[in-house]
C-alpha positions in Angstrom: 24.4 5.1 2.3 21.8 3.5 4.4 19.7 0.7 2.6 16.5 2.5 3.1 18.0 4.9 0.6 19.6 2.8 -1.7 15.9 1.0 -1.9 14.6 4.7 -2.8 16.9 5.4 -4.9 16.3 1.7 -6.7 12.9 1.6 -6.7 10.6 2.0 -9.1 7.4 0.9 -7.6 5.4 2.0 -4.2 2.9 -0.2 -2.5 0.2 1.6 -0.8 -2.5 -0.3 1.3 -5.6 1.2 2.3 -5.5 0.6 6.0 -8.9 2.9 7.6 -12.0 2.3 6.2 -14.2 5.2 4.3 -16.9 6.5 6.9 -16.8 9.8 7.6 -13.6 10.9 5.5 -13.7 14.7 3.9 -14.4 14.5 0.2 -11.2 15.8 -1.1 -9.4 13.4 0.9 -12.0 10.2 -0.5 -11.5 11.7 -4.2 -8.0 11.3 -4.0 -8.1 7.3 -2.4 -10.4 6.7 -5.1 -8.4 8.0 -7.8 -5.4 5.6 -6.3 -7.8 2.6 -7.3 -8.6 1.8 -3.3 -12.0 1.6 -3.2 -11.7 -1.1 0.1 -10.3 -2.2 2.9 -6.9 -3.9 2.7 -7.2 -3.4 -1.4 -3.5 -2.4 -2.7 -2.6 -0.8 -5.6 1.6 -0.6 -7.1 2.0 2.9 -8.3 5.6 4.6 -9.7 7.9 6.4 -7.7 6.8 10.1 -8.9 6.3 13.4 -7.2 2.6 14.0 -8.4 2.1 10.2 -6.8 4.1 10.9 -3.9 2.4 13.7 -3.0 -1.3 11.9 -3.2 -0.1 9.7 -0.9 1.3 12.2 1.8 -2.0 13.8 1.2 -4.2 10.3 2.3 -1.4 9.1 4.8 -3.8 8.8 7.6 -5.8 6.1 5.9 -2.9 4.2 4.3 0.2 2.4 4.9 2.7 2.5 1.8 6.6 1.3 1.3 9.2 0.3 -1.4 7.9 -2.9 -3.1 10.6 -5.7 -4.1 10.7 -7.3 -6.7 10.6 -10.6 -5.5 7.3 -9.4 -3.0 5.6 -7.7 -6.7 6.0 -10.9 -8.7 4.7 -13.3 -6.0 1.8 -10.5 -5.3 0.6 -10.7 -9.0 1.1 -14.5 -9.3 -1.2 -15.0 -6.3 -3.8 -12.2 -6.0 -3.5 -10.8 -10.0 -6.8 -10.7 -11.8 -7.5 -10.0 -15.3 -10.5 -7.9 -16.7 -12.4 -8.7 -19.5 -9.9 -7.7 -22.3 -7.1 -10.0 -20.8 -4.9 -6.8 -19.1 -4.0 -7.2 -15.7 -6.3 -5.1 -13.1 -4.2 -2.2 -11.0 -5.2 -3.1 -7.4 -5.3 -6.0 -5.6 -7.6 -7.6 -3.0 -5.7 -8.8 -0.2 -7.5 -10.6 3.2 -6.3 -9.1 6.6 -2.2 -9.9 7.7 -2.1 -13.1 9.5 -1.3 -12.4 13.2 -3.0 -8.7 12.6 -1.5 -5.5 12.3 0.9 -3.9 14.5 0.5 -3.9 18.3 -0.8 -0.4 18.8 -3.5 -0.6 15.8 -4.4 0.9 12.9 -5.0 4.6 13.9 -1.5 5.5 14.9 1.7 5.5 12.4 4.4 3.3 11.7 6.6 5.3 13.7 4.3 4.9 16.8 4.3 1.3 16.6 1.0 1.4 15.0 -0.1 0.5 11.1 -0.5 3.8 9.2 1.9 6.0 6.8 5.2 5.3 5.6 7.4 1.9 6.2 10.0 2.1 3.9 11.2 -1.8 2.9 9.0 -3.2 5.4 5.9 -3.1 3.5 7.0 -6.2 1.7 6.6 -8.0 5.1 3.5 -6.5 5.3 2.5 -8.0 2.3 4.1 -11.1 2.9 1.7 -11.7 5.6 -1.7 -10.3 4.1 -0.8 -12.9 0.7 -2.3 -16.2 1.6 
């Protein structure tokens, strides 16, 4: 079994950044980024690993980039970028700045796949996040 699988199989937890700003976007595709949480820019939310989830995303892939989230990468994510609303629970997005060194070499309006910065990169998203934590 490959470890892209195993990581699927494993995880829990999806990381999904929005990517594409807002402008322009057809309502039922906007409803469902807001319901995520992603009300900006590079904003991430950690969601579970379910089909109703799963197929939100698929449905907003053009705008966002998702992956498995570590562990290790979802610990050091809340330590440094965590905040805490006014009753003391933990907020379900986080605010992250742009990666250092940018986003993939053919930009942020092709996928993954294409070499670009959109849709689904599996266990790289925690490099992803690695770079955008500061």
């Amino acid at each position: 079994m490959s470890e892209e699988k195993k990581a699927k199989k494993n995880s829990e937890k999806i990381a999904v950044i929005l990517i594409r700003g807002l402008v322009g976007v057809n309502k039922k595709i906007k409803d469902t980024i807001y319901l995520l949480k992603l009300r900006k820019k590079h904003t991430c939310v950690i969601i579970n690993n379910t089909d109703s989830n799963i197929g939100m995303i698929k449905k907003i892939k053009d705008y966002v980039t998702y992956g498995y989230v570590s562990a290790k990468i979802l610990k050091e994510l809340v330590s440094k970028k965590g905040r805490k609303d006014s009753n003391g629970k933990l907020k379900p997005f986080f605010e992250l700045p742009p990666p250092i060194g940018g986003f993939e070499k053919k930009g942020i309006k092709k996928s993954f796949k294409q070499g670009g910065a959109l849709g689904n990169r599996g266990l790289e998203i925690n490099i992803l996040i690695k770079k955008m934590l500061r």
